[in-house]
C-alpha positions as CSV (number, residue, x, y, z in Angstrom):
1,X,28.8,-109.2,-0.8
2,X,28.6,-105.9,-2.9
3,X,25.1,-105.3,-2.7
4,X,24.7,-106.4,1.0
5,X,27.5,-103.4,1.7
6,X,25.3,-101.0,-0.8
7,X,22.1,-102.0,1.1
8,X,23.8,-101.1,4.4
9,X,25.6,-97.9,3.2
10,X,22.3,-96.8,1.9
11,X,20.1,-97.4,4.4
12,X,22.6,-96.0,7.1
13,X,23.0,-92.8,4.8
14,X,19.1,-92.5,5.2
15,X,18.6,-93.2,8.4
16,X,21.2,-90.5,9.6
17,X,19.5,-87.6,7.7
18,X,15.8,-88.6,8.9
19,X,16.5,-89.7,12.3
20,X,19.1,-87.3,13.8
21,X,16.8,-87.3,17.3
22,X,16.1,-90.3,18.9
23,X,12.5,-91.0,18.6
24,X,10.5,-93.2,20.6
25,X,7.0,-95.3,19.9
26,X,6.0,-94.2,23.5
27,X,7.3,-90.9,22.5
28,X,4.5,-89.4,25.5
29,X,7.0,-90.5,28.1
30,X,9.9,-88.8,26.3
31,X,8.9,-85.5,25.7
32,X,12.0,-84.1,27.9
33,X,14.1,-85.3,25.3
34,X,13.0,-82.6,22.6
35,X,11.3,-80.1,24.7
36,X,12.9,-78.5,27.9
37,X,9.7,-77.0,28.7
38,X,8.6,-80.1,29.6
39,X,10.8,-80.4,32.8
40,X,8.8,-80.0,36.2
41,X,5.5,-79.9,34.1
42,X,4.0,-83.0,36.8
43,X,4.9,-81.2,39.6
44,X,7.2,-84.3,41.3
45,X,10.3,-85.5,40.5
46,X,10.8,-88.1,37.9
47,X,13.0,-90.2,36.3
48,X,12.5,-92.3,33.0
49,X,14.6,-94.6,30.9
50,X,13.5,-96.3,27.8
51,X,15.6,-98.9,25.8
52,X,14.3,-98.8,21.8
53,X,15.9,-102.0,19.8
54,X,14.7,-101.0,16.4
55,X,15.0,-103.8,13.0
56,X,15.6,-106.8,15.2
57,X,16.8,-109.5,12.9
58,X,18.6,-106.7,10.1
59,X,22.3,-107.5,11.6
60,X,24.3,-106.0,13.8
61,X,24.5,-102.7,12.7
62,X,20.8,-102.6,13.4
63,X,19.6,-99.0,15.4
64,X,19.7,-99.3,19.2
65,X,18.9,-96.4,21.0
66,X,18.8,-96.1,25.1
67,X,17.4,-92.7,26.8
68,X,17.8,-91.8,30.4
69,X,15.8,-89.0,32.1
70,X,15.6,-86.8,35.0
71,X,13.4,-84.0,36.0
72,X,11.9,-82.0,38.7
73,X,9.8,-79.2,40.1
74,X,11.8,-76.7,41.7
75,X,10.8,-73.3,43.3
76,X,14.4,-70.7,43.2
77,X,13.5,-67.6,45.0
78,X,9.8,-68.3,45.2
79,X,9.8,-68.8,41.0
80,X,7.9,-72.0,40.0
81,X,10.6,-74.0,37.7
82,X,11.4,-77.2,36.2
83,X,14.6,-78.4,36.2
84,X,16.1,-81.8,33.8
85,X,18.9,-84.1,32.5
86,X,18.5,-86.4,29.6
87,X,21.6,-88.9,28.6
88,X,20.9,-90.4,24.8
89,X,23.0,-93.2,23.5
90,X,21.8,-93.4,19.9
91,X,23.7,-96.2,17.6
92,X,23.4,-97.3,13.7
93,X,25.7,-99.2,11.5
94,X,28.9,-97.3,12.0
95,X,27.6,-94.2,13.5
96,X,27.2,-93.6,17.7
97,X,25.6,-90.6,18.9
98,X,26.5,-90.1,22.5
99,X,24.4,-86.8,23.9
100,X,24.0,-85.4,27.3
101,X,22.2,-81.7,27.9
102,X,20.8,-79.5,31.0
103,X,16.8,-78.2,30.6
104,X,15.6,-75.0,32.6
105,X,11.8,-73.9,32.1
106,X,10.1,-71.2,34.0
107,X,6.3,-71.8,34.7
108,X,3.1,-69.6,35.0
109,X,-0.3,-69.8,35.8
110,X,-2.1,-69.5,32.7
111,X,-5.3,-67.5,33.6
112,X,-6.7,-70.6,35.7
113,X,-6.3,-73.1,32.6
114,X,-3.3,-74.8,33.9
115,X,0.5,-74.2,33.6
116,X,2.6,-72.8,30.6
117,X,6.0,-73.1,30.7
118,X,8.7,-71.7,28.2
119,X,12.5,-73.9,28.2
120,X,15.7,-73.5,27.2
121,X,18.4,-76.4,26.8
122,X,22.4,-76.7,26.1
123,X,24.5,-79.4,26.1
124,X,27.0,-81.5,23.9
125,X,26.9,-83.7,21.0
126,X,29.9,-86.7,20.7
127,X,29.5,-88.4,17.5
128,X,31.7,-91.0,16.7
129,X,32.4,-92.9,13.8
130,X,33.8,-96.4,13.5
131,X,37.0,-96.7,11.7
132,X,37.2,-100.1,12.7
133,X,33.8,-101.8,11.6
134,X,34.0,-101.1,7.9
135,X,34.0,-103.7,5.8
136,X,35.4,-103.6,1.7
137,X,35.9,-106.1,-0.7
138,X,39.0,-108.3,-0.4
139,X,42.4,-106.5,-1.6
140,X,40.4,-103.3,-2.3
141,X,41.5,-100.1,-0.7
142,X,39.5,-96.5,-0.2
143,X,41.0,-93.8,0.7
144,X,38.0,-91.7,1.7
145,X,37.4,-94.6,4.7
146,X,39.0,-93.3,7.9
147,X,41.8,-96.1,9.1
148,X,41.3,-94.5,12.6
149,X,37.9,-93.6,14.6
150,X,36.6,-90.5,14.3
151,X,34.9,-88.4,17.2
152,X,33.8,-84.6,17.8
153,X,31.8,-83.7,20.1
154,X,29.8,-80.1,19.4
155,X,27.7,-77.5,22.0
156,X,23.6,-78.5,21.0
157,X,21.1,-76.3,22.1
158,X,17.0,-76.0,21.9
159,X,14.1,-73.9,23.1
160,X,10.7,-75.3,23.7
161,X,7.1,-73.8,25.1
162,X,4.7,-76.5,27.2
163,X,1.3,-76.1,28.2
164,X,-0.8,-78.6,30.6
165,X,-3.4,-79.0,33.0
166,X,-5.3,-82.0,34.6
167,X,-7.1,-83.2,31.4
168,X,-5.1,-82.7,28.4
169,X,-1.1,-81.2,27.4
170,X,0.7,-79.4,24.2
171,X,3.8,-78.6,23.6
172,X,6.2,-77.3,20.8
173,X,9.4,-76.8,20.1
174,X,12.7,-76.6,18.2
175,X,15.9,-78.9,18.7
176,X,19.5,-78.1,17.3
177,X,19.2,-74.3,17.1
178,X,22.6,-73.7,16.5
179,X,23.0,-76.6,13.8
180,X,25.3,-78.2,15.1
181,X,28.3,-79.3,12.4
182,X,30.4,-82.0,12.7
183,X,33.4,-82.0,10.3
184,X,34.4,-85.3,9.8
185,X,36.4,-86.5,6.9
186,X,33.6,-89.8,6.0
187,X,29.7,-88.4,6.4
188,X,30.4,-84.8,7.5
189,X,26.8,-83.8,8.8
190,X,24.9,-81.3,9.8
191,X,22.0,-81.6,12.9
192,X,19.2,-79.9,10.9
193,X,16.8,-77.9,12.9
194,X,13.6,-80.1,13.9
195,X,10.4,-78.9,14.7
196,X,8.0,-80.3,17.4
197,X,4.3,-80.5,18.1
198,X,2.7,-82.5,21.0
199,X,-0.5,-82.9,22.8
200,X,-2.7,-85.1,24.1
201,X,-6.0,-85.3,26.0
202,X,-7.4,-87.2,28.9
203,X,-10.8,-88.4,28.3
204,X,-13.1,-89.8,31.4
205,X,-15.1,-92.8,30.0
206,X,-18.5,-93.4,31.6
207,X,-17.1,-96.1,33.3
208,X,-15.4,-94.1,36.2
209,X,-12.9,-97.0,36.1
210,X,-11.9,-96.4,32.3
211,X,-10.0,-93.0,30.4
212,X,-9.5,-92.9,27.0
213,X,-5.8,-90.7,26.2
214,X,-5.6,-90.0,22.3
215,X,-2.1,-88.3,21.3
216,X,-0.2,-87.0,18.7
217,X,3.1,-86.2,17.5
218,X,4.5,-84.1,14.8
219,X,8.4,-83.8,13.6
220,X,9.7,-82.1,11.2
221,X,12.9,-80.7,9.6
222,X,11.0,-79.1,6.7
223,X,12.7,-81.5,4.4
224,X,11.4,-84.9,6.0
225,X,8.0,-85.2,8.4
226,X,6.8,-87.2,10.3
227,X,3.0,-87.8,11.8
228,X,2.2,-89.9,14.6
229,X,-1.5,-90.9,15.9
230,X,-1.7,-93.5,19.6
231,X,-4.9,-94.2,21.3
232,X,-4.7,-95.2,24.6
233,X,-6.9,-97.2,26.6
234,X,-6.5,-96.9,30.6
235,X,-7.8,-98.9,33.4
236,X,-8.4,-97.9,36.7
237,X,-5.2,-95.9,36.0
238,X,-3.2,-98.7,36.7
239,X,-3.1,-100.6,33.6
240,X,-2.8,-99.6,30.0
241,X,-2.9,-100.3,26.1
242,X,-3.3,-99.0,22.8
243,X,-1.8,-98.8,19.4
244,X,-0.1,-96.7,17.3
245,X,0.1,-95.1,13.7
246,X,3.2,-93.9,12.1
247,X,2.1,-92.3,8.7
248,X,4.0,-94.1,6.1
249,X,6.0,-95.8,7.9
250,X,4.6,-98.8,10.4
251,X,2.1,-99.8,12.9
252,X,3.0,-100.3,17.0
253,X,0.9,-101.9,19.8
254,X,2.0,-100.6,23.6
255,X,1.0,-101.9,26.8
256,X,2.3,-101.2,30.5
257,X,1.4,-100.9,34.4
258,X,1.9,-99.7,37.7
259,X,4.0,-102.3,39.6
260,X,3.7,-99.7,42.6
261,X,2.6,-96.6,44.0
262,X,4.7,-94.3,41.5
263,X,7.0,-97.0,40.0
264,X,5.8,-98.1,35.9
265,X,6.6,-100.0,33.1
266,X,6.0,-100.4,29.4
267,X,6.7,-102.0,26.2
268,X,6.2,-101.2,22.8
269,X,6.8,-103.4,19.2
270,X,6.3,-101.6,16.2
271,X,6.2,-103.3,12.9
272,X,7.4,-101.5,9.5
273,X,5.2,-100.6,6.8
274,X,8.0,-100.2,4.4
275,X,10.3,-102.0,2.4
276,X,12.6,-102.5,5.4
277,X,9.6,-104.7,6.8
278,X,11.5,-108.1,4.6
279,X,14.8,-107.3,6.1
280,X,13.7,-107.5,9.9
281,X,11.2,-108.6,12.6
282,X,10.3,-105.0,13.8
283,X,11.1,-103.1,17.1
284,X,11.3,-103.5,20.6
285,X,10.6,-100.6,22.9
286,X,11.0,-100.9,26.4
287,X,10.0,-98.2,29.3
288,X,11.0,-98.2,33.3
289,X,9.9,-94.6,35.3
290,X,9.4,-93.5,38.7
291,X,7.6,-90.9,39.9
292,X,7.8,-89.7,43.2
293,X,6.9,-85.9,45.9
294,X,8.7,-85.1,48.6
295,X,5.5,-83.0,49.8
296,X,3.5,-86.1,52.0
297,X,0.3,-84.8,51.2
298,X,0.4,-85.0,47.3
299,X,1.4,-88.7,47.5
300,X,2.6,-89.8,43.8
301,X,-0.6,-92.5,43.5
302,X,-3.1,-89.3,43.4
303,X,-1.2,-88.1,39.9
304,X,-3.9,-88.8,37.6
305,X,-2.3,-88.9,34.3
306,X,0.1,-91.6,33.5
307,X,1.7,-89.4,30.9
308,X,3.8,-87.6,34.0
309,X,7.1,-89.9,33.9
């Protein structure tokens, strides 16, 4: 029983500093989520949700993270803007990480390339602890555990830049400018500044039928990073599937679909490279977004990229 409560302490101390974002495998179709540049960058409106069961099988303090997402193009006073919402539910072990914050970005032509777009975001942290789950050793008492919860919620804020066009998209950014503290009597923390880098490209096979979209994502909190490669195979831009590299740290294979005209769907299962790989059955990653103009003539099925959700 001792070691089984080291092994979770440990792991859930871990996890907290590396992953204070939620982080997805189809981390294309949640860019909103660390960049508020992103907002408005397909030109519709859009809303996403993805549902990321992570160490399936490790217990039931196992990670479970949901994300929900909304954003639009909007023009105030003739300026071309983006406008977005993301809700994050982010739980491990003990810990809950309830988040909800507002995105703005302002757009420009970019000499003919395409559309850059600088962002700003601000919103609230609640993170709660869970007086109630903790579990000691018969008769044994602690008085650094908290006999009550423990919740604080704390102001979050970011800035991010995002450029794209037709064929290909980049984007960085910073998340938790203010570093946000919260004071709590077991695992005070800190949210450490993280540093993003996204792009992708869109690549036209000779099969007119058939793109090729490699990616990449970057994270970093200049004490931990974090380096991940997909390739992704599309059909008739309908259909699509690829894998995923995680440097040290696990392997993922992604597929989805259009079930209509704007509406699509995804999954994703990642398996772990590390030693947590014996204590699990890896990760389950699922992905719902719609898509949709209110201008008639720029009907959502012409969107070319399936990266716009």
């Amino acid at each position: 029983m001792k070691n089984n409560i080291i092994i979770i302490f440990l792991f859930y101390s871990l996890v907290a500093v590396a992953q204070q974002d939620p982080l997805f495998t189809q981390n294309m179709y949640s860019q909103s989520s660390i960049n508020p540049a992103y907002a408005g960058s397909s030109g519709m409106i859009c809303a996403t949700a993805l549902n990321r069961l992570q160490w399936v099988g490790f217990g039931d303090g196992s990670p479970m993270i949901t994300m929900i997402n909304v954003n639009a193009a909007v023009k105030p006073f003739g300026l071309s803007s983006g406008i977005g919402m993301n809700i994050s539910n982010d739980q491990f072990g003990f810990n809950k990480d309830l988040g909800i914050d507002l995105s703005y970005a302002v757009r420009f032509n970019a000499a003919g390339a395409g559309k850059l777009a600088i962002g700003i975001t601000g919103g609230f942290i609640n993170n709660t602890l869970e007086a109630g789950n903790w579990i000691t050793p018969s008769g044994s008492t602690d008085n650094s555990l908290p006999n009550t919860k423990e919740s604080s919620i704390n102001f979050d804020m970011g800035f991010g830049i995002f450029f794209n066009n037709d064929d290909m998209y980049f984007g960085a950014s910073v998340t938790h400018l203010n570093e946000t503290k919260f004071n709590k009597a077991v695992n005070p923390s800190t949210y450490k500044r993280h540093y993003y880098i996204t792009g992708g490209y869109m690549l036209q096979m000779p099969n007119p039928a058939w793109q090729f979209n490699p990616s990449v994502f970057i994270g970093s909190d200049l004490s931990t990073n974090l380096l991940s490669v997909t390739a992704n195979v599309i059909y008739n831009k309908r259909f699509w599937g690829g894998v995923s590299y995680r440097v040290s740290e696990g392997v993922a294979g992604m597929i989805g679909f259009e079930l209509f005209s704007g509406m699509r769907i995804g999954y994703a299962y990642d398996f772990s490279t590390t030693e947590i790989s014996k204590y699990n059955s890896g990760s389950h990653e699922f992905m719902l977004g719609y898509c949709f103009s209110l201008k008639k003539e720029k009907p959502p099925q012409q969107y070319k990229s399936i990266r716009f959700l």
